[in-house]
MARBA-3410 file (N, C-alpha, C, O; in Angstrom, 1 decimal):
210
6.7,14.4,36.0,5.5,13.6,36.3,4.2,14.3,35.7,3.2,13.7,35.5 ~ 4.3,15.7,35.5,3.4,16.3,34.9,2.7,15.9,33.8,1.5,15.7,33.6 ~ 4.2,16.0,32.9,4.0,15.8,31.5,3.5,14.6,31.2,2.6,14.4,30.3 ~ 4.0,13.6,32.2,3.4,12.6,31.5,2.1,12.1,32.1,1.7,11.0,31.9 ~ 1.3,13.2,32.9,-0.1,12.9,33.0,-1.1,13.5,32.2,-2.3,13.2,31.9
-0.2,14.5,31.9,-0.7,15.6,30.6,-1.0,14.8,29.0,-1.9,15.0,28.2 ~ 0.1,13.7,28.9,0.1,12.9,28.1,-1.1,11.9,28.1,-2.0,11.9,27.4 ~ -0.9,11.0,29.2,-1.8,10.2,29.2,-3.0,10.5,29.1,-3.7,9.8,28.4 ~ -3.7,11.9,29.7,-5.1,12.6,29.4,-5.3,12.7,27.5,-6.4,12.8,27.1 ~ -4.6,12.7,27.1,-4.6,13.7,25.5,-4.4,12.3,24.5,-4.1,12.5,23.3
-4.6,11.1,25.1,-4.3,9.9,24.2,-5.1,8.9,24.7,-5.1,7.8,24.2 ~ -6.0,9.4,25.8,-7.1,8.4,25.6,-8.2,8.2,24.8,-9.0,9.0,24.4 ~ -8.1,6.7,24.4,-8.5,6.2,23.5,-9.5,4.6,24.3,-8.9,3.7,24.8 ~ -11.2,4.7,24.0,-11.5,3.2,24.6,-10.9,2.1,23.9,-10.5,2.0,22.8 ~ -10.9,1.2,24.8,-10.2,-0.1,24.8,-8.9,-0.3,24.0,-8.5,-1.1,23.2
-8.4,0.8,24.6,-6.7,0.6,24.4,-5.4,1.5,25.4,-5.0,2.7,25.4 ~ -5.2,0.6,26.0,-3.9,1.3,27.4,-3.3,2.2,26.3,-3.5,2.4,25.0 ~ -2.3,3.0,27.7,-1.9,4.5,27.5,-0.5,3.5,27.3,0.5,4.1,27.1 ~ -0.3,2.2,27.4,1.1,1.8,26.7,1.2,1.7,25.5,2.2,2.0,24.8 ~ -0.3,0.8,25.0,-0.4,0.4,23.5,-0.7,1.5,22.9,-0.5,1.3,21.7
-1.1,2.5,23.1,-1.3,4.0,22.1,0.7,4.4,22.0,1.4,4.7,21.1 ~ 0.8,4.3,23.2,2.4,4.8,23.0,2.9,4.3,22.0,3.3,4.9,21.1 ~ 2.9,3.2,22.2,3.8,1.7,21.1,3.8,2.3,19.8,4.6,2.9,19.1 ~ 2.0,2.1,19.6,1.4,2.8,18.4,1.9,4.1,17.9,2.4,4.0,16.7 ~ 2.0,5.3,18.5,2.5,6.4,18.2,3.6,6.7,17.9,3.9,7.5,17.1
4.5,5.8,18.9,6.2,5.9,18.5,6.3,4.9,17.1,7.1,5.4,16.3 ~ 5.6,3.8,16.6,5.9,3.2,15.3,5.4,3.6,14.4,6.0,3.3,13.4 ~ 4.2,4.4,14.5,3.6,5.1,13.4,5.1,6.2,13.0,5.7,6.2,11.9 ~ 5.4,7.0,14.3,6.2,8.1,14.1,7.7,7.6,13.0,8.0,8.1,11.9 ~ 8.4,6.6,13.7,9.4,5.8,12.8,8.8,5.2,11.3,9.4,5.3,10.2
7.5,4.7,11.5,7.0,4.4,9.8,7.0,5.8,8.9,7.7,5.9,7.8 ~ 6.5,6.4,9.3,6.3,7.6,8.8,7.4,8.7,8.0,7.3,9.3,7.0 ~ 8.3,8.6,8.7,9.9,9.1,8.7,10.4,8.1,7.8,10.8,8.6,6.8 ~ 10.5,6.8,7.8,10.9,5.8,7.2,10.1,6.1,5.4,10.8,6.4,4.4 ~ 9.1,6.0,5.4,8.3,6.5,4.6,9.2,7.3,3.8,10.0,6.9,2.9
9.0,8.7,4.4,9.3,9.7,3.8,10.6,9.9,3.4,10.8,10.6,2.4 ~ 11.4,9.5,4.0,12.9,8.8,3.5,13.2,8.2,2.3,14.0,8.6,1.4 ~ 12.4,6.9,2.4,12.1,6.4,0.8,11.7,7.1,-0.4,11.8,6.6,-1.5 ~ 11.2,8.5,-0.1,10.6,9.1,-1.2,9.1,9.0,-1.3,8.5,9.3,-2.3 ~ 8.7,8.8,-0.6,7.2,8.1,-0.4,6.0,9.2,-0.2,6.2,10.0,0.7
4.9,9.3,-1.2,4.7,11.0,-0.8,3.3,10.6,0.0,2.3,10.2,-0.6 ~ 3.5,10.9,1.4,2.2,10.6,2.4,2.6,11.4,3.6,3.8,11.6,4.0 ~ 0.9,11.7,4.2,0.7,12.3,5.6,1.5,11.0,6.5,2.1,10.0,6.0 ~ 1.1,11.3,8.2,1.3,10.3,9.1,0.4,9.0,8.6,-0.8,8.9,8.3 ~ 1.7,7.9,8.7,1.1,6.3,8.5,1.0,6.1,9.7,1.7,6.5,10.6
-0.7,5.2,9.6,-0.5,4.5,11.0,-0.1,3.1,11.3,-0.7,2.2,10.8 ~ 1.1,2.8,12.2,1.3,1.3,11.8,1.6,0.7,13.1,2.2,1.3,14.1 ~ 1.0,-0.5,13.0,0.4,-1.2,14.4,1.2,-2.4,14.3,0.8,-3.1,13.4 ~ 1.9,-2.8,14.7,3.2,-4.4,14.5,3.9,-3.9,13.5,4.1,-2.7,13.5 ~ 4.3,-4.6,12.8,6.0,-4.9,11.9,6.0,-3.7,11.4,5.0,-3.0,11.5
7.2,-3.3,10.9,7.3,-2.2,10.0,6.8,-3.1,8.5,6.5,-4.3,8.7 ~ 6.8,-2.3,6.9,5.9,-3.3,5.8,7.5,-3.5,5.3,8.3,-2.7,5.7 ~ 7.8,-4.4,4.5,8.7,-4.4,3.5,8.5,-3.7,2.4,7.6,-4.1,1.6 ~ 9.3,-2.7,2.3,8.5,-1.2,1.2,9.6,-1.3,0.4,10.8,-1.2,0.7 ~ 9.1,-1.5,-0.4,9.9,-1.2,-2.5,9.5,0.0,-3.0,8.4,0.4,-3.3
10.8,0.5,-3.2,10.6,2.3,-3.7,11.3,2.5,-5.1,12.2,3.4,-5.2 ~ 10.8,1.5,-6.2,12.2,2.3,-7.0,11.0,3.0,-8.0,11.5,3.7,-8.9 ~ 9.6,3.0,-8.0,9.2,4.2,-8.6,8.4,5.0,-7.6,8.9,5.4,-6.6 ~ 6.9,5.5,-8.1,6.3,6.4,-7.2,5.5,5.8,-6.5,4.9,4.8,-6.9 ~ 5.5,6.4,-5.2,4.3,5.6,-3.9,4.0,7.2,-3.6,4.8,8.1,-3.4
2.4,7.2,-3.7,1.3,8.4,-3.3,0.4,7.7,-2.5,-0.1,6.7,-3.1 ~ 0.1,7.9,-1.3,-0.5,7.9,-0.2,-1.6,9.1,0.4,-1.3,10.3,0.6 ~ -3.0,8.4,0.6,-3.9,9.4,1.5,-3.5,9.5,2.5,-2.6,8.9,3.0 ~ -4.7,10.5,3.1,-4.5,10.4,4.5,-4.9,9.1,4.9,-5.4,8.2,4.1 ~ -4.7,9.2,6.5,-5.1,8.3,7.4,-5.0,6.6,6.9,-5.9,5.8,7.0
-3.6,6.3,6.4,-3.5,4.8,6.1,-3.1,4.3,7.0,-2.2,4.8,7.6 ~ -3.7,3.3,7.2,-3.2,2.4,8.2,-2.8,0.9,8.0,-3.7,0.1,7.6 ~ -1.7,0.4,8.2,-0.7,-0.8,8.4,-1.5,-1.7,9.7,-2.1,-0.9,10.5 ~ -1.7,-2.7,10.0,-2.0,-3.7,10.9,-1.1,-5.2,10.6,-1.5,-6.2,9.8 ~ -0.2,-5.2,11.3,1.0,-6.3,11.1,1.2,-6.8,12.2,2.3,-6.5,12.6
0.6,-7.4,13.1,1.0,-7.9,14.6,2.0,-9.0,14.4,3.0,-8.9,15.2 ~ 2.0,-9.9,13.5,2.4,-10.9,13.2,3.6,-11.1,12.1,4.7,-11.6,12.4 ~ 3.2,-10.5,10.9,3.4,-10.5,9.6,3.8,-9.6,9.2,2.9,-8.8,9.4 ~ 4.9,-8.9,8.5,4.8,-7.9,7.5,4.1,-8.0,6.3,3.9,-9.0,5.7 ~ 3.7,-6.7,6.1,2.8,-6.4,4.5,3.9,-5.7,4.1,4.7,-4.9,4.6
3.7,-6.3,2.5,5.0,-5.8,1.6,4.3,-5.1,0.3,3.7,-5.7,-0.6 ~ 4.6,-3.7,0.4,3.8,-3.0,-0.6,4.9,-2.3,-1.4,6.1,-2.6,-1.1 ~ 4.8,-1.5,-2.3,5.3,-0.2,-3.1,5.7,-0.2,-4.4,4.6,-0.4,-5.0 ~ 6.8,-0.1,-5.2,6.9,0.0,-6.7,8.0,-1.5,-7.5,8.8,-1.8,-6.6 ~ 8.1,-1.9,-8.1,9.6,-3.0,-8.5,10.3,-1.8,-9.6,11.5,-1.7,-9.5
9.6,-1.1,-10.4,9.7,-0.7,-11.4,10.0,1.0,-11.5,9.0,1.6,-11.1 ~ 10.6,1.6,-11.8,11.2,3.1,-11.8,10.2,3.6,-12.6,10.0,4.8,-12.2 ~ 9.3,3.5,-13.9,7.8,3.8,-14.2,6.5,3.5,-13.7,5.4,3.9,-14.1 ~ 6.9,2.5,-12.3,5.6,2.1,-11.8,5.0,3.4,-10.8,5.6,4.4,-10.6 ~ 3.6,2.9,-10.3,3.1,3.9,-9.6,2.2,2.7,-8.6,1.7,1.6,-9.0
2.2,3.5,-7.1,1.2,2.9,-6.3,0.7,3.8,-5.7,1.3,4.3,-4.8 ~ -0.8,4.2,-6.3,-1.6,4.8,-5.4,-2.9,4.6,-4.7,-3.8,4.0,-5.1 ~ -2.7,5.1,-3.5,-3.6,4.7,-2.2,-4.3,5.9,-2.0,-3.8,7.0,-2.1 ~ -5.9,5.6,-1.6,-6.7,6.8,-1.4,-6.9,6.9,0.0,-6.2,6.2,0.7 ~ -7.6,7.6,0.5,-7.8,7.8,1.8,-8.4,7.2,2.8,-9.5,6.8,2.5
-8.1,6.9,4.3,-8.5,5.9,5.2,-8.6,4.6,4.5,-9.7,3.9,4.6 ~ -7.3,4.0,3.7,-7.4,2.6,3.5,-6.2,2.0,4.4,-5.2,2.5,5.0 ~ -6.9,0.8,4.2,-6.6,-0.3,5.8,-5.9,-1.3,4.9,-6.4,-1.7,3.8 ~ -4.4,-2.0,5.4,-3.7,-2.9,4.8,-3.7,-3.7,6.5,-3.4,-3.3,7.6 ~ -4.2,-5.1,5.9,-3.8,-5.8,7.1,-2.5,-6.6,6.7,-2.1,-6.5,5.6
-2.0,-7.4,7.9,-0.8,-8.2,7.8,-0.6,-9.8,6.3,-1.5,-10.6,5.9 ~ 0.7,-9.6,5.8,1.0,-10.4,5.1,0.4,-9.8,3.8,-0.2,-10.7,3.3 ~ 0.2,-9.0,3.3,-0.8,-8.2,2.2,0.7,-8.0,1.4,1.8,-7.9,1.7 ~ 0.0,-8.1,0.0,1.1,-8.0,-1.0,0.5,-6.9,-1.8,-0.7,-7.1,-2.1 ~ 1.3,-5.6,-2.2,0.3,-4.7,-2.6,1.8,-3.9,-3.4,2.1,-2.8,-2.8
2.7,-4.2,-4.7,3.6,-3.8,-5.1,3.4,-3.8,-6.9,3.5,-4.8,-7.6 ~ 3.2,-2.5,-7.2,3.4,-2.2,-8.5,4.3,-2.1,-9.2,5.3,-1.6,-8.7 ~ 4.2,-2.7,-10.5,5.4,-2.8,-11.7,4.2,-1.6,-13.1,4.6,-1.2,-14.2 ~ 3.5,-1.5,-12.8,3.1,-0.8,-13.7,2.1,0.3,-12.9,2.4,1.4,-12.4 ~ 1.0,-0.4,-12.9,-0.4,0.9,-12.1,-1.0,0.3,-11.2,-1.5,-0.8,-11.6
-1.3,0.7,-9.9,-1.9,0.1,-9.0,-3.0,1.4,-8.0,-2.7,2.2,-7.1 ~ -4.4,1.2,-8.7,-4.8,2.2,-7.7,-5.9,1.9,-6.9,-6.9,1.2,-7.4 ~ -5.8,2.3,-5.5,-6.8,1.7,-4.6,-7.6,2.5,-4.2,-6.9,3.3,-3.5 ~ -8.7,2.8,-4.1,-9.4,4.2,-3.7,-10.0,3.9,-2.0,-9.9,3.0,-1.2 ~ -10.5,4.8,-1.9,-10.8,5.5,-0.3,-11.5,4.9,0.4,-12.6,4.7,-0.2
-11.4,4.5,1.4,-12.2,3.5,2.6,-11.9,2.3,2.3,-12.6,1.5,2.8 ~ -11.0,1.8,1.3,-10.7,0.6,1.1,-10.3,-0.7,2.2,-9.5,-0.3,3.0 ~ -10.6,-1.9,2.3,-9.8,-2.6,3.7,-9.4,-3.9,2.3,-10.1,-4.5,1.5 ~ -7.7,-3.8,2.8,-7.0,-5.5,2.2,-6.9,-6.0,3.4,-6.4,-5.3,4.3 ~ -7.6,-7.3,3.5,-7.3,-8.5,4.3,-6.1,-9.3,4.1,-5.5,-9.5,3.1
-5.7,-9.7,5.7,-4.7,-10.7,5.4,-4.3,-11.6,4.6,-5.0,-12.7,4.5 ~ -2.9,-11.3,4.0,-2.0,-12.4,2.8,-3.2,-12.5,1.7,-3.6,-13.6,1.3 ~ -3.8,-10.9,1.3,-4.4,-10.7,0.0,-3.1,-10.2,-0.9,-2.3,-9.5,-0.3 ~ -3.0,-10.4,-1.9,-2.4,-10.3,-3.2,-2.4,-9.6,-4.0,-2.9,-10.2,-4.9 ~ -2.0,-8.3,-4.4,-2.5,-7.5,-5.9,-1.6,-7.4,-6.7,-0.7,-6.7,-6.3
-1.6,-7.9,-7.9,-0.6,-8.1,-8.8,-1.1,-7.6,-9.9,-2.3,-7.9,-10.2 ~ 0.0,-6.5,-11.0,-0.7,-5.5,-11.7,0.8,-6.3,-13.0,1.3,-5.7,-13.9 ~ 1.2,-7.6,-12.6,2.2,-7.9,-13.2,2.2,-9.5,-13.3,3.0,-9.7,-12.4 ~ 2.0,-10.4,-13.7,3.0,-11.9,-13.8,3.5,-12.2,-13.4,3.2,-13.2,-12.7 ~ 5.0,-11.4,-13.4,6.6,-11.4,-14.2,7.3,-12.5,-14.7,8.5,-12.5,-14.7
6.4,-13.7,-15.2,7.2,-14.2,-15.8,6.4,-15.2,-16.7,5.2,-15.6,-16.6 ~ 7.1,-15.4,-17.7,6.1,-16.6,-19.1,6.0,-17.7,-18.3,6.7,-18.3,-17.4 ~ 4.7,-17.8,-19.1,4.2,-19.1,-18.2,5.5,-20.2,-19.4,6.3,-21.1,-19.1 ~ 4.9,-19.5,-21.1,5.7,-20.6,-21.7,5.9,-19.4,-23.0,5.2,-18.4,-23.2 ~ 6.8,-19.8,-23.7,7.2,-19.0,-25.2,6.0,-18.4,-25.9,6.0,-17.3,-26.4
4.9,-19.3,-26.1,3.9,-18.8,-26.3,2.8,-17.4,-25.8,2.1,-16.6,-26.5 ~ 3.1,-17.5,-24.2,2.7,-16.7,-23.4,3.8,-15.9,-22.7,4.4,-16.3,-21.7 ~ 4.0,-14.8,-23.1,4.7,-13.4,-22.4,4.4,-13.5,-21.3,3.4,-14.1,-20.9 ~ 5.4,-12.7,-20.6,5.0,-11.7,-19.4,3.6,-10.8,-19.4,3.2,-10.1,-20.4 ~ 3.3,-10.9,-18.6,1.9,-9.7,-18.7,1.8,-8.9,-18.0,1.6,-9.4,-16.8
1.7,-7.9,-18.2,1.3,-6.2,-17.1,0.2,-5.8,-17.4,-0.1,-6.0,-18.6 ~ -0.4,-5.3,-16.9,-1.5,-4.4,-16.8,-2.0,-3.6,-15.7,-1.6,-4.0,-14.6 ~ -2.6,-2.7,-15.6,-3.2,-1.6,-14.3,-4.1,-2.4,-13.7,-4.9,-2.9,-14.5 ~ -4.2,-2.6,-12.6,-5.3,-2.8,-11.5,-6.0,-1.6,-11.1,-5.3,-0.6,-11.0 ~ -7.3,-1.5,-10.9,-8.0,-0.5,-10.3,-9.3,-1.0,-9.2,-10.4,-1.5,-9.4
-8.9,-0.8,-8.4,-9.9,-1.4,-6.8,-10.6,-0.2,-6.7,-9.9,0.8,-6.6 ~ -11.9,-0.1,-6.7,-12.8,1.5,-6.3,-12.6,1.4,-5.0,-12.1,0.6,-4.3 ~ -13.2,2.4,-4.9,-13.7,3.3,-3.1,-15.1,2.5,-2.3,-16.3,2.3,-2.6 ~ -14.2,2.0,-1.0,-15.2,1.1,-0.1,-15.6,0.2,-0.3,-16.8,-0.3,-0.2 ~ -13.9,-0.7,-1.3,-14.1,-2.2,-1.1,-13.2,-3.1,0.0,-12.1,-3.0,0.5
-14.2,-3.8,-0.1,-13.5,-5.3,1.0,-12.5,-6.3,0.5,-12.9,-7.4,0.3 ~ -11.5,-6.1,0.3,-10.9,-8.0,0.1,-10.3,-8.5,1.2,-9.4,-8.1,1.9 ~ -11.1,-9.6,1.0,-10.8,-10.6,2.3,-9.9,-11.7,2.4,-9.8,-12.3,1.3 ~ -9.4,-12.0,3.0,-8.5,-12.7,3.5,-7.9,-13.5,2.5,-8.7,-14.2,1.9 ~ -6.6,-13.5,1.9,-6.0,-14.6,0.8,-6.3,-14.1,-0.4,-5.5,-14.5,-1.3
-7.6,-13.1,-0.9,-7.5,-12.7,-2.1,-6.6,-12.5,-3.0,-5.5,-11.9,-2.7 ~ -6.8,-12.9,-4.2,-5.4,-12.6,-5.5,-6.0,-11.6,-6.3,-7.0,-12.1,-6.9 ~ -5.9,-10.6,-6.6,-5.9,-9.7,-7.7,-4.8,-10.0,-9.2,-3.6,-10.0,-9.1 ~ -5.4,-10.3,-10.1,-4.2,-10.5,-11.3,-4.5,-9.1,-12.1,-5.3,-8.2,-12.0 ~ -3.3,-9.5,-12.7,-2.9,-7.8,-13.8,-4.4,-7.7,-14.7,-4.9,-8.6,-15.3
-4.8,-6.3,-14.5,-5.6,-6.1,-15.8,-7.1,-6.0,-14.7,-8.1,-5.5,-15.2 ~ -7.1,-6.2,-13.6,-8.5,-6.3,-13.2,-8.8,-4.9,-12.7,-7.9,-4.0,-12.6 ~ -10.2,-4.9,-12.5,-11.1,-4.0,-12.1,-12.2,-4.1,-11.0,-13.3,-4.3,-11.4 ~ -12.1,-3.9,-9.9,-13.3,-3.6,-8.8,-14.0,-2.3,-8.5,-13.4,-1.3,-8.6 ~ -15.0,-2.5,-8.3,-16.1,-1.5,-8.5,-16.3,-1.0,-7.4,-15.9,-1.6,-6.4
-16.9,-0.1,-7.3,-17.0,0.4,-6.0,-18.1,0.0,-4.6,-19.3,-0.3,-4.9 ~ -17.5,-0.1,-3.2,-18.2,-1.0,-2.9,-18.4,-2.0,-2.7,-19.0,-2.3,-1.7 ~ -17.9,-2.7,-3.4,-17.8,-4.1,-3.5,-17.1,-5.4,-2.5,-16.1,-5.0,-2.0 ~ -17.4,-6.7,-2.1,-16.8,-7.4,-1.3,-16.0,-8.5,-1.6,-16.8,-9.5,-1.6 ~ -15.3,-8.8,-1.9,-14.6,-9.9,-2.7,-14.1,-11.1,-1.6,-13.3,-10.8,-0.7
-14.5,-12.5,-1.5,-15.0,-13.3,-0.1,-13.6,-14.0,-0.1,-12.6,-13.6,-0.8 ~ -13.5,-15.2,0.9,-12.0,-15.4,1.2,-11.6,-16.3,0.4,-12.3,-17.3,0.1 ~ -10.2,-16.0,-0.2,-9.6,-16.9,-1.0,-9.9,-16.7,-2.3,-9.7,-17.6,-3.0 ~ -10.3,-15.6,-2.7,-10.9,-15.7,-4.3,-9.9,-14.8,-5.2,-9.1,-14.0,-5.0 ~ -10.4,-15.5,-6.4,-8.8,-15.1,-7.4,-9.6,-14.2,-8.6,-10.0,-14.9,-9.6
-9.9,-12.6,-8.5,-10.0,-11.7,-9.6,-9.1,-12.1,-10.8,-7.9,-12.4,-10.9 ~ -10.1,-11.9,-11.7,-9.5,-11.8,-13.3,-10.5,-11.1,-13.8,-11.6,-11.6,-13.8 ~ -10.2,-9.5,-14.4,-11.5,-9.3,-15.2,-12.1,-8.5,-14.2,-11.6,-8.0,-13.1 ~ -13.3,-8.3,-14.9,-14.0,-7.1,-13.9,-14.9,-7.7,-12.7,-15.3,-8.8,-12.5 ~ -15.2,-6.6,-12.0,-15.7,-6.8,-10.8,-17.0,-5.5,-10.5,-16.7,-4.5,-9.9
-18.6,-5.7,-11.0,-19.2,-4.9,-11.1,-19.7,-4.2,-9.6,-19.8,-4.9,-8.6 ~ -19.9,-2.9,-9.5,-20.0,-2.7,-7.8,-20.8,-3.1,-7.6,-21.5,-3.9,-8.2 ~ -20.9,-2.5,-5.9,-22.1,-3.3,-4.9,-22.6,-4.4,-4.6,-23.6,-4.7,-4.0 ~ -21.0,-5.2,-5.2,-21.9,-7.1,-5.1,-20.7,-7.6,-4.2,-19.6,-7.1,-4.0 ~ -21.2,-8.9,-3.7,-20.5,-9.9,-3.0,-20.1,-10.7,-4.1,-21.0,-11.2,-4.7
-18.4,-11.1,-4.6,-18.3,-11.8,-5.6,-17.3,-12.8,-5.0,-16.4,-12.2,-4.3 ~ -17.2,-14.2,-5.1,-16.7,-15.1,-4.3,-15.7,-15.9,-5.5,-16.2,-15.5,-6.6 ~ -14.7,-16.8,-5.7,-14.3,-18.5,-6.2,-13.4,-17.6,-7.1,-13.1,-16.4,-7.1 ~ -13.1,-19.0,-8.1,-11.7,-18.8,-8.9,-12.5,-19.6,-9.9,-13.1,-20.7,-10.0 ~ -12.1,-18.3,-10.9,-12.2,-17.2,-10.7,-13.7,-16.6,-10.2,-14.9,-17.1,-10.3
-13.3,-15.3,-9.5,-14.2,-14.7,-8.7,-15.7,-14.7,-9.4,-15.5,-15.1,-10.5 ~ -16.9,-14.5,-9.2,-18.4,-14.4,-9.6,-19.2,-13.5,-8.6,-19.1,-13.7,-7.4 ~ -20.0,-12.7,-9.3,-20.9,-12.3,-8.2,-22.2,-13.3,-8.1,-23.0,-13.9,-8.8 ~ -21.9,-13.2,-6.5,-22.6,-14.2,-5.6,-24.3,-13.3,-5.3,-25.3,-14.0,-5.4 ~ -24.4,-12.0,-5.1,-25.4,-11.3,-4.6,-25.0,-9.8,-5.1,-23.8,-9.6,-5.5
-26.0,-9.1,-5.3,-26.0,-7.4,-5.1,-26.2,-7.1,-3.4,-26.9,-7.6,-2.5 ~ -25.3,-6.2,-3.6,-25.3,-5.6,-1.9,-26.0,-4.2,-1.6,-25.4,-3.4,-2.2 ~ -26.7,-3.9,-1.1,-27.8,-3.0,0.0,-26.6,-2.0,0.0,-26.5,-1.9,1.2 ~ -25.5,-0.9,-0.7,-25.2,0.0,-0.1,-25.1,1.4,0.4,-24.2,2.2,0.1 ~ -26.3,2.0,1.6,-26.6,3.4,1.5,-25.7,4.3,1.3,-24.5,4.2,1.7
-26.2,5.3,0.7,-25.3,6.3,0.5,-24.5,7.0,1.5,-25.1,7.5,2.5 ~ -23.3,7.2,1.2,-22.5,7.8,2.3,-21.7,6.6,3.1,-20.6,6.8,3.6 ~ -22.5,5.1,3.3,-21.6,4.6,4.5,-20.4,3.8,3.7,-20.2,3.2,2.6 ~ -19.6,4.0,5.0,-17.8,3.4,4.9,-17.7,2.2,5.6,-18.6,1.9,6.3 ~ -16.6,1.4,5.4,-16.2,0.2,5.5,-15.0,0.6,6.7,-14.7,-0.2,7.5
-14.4,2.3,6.6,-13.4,2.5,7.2,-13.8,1.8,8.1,-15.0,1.4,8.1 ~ -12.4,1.2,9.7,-12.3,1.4,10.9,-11.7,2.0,11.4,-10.4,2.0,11.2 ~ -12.5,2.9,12.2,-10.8,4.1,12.5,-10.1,3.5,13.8,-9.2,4.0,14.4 ~ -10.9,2.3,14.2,-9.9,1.7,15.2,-8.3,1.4,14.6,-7.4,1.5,15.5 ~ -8.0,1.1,13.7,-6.5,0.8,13.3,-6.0,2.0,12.6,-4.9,1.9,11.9
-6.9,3.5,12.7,-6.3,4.5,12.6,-6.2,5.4,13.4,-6.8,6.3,12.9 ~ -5.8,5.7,14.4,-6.2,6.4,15.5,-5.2,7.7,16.0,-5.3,8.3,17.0 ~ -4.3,7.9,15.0,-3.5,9.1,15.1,-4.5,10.5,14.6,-5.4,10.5,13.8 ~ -4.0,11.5,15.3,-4.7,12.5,15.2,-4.7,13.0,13.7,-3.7,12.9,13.0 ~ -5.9,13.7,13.0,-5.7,14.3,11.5,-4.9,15.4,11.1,-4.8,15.7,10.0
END
């Protein structure tokens, strides 16, 4: 009875029971092991509902403090391709239904958040028609951007740092920072106000210790 009052002191967290930290901590602990199993080169994942549907047949590089949010949905991330690469920078946030699997280059930089059943595709994989190949290319998402809900990333694009990409919108091409860029294809809508230093992180859906 000790222990486990010793416990409950050392895992308080506001507005969240000493059950749902538990849940939390025991699934992070299994993601994480699961992870690292796969070959997967990352600190503790934090993951909050499903485990993700993870494809490992090339490299997955992970920051710290990533965190998974799947109450509902699995997010299905990692490599198709034994030359591919997926790398993740630090305190980025994948929410549920999120499609985030490289066939060639996929890099997402730090304080990043994917919204739900957003899309990043650094691939096609298939002709549209004889005319039109397959097409691959590297995706690169900067540091302390937003995509929101439903977003499509296609092969070859670029986001800037900072930046907010609005719901439902389909990247092709580049994406200059600091702006709100909305539609299909995407456009900036506004320049955004961003001071120096602030994050997008929430460390509410990261909450395992560093």
């Amino acid at each position: 009875m000790r222990l486990i009052w010793r416990v409950k002191n050392m895992i308080r967290v506001e507005g969240f029971s000493t059950g749902e930290l538990l849940r939390l901590y025991f699934k992070s602990a299994l993601c994480s092991a699961w992870f690292r199993a796969r070959g997967v080169e990352s600190p503790i994942v934090s993951c909050a509902g499903r485990l993700p549907v993870l494809r490992s047949k090339g490299r997955i590089s992970i920051g710290e403090r990533f965190a998974l949010r799947s109450p509902l949905i699995a997010c299905e991330l990692g490599t198709a391709r034994k030359d591919a690469h997926l790398e993740i920078g630090n305190r980025v946030v994948i929410n549920q239904g999120a499609v985030t699997v490289a066939s060639v280059h996929i890099k997402i930089g730090d304080d990043t958040l994917i919204g739900e059943f957003a899309a990043i595709y650094d691939s096609n994989h298939h002709s549209l028609d004889p005319m039109h190949p397959t097409k691959s290319a590297p995706v690169v998402i900067g540091r302390n951007v937003w995509l929101c809900r439903g977003v499509v990333v296609l092969p070859g694009s670029v986001i800037g740092d900072h930046s907010v990409v609005g719901v439902g919108s389909v990247v092709s091409g580049e994406i200059p920072p600091g702006v709100l860029a909305a539609g299909n294809p995407a456009r900036v809508v506004r320049q955004l106000e961003i001071p120096e230093g602030w994050s997008r992180h929430e460390s509410q859906f990261s909450l395992l210790p560093d």
